[in-house]
C-alpha positions in Angstrom: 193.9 72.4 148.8 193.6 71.1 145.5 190.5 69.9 144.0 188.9 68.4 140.9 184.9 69.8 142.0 183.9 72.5 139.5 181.1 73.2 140.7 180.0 76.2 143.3 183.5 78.0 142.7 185.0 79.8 146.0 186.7 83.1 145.5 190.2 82.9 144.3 190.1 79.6 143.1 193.0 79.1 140.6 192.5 76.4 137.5 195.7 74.6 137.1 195.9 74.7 133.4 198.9 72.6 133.4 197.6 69.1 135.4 200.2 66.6 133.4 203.2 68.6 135.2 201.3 68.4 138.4 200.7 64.9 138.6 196.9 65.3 138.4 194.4 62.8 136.1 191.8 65.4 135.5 190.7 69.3 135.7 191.4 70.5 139.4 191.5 74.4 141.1 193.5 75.0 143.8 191.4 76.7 146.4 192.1 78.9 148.9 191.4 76.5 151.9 193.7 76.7 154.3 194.7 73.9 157.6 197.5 71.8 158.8 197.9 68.2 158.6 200.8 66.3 159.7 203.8 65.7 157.7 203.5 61.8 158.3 200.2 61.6 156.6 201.5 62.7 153.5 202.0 59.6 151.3 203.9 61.0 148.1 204.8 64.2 146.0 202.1 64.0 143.1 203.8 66.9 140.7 204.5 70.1 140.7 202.9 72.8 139.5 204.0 74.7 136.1 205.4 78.5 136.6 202.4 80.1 135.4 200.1 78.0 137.9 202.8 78.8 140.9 202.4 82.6 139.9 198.9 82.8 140.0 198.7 80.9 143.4 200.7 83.1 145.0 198.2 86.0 143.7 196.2 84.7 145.1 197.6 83.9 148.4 198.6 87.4 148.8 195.1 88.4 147.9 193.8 86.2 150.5 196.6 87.6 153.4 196.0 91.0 152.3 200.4 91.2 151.4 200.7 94.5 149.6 197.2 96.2 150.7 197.9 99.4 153.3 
């Protein structure tokens, strides 16, 4: 989920320090909020996000799945 609330940050929410690329209008954090919604309630691709914002998603993705942890 992407969001533009600053306050009361959850654990392993990532700032997007590059919004412009992302189609976003103000300071948002991706946060580790997880569901499903149908593909035909989706209205339009907004951006996408900038390397360094895809890298540290997926950190914390894994962090959140447990990939690499025995």
């Amino acid at each position: 989920m992407i969001t533009s609330q600053a306050q009361s940050p959850w654990p392993l929410d990532v700032a997007i320090g590059d919004g412009k690329s992302a189609g976003l209008s103000s300071p948002s954090t991706v946060r580790m909020k997880l569901f499903t919604l149908d593909h035909r309630l989706i209205l339009r691709k907004a951006g996408r996000l900038a390397r360094r914002d895809r890298q540290n998603v997926i950190k914390s993705l894994e962090s959140l799945l447990g990939f690499g942890k025995k």
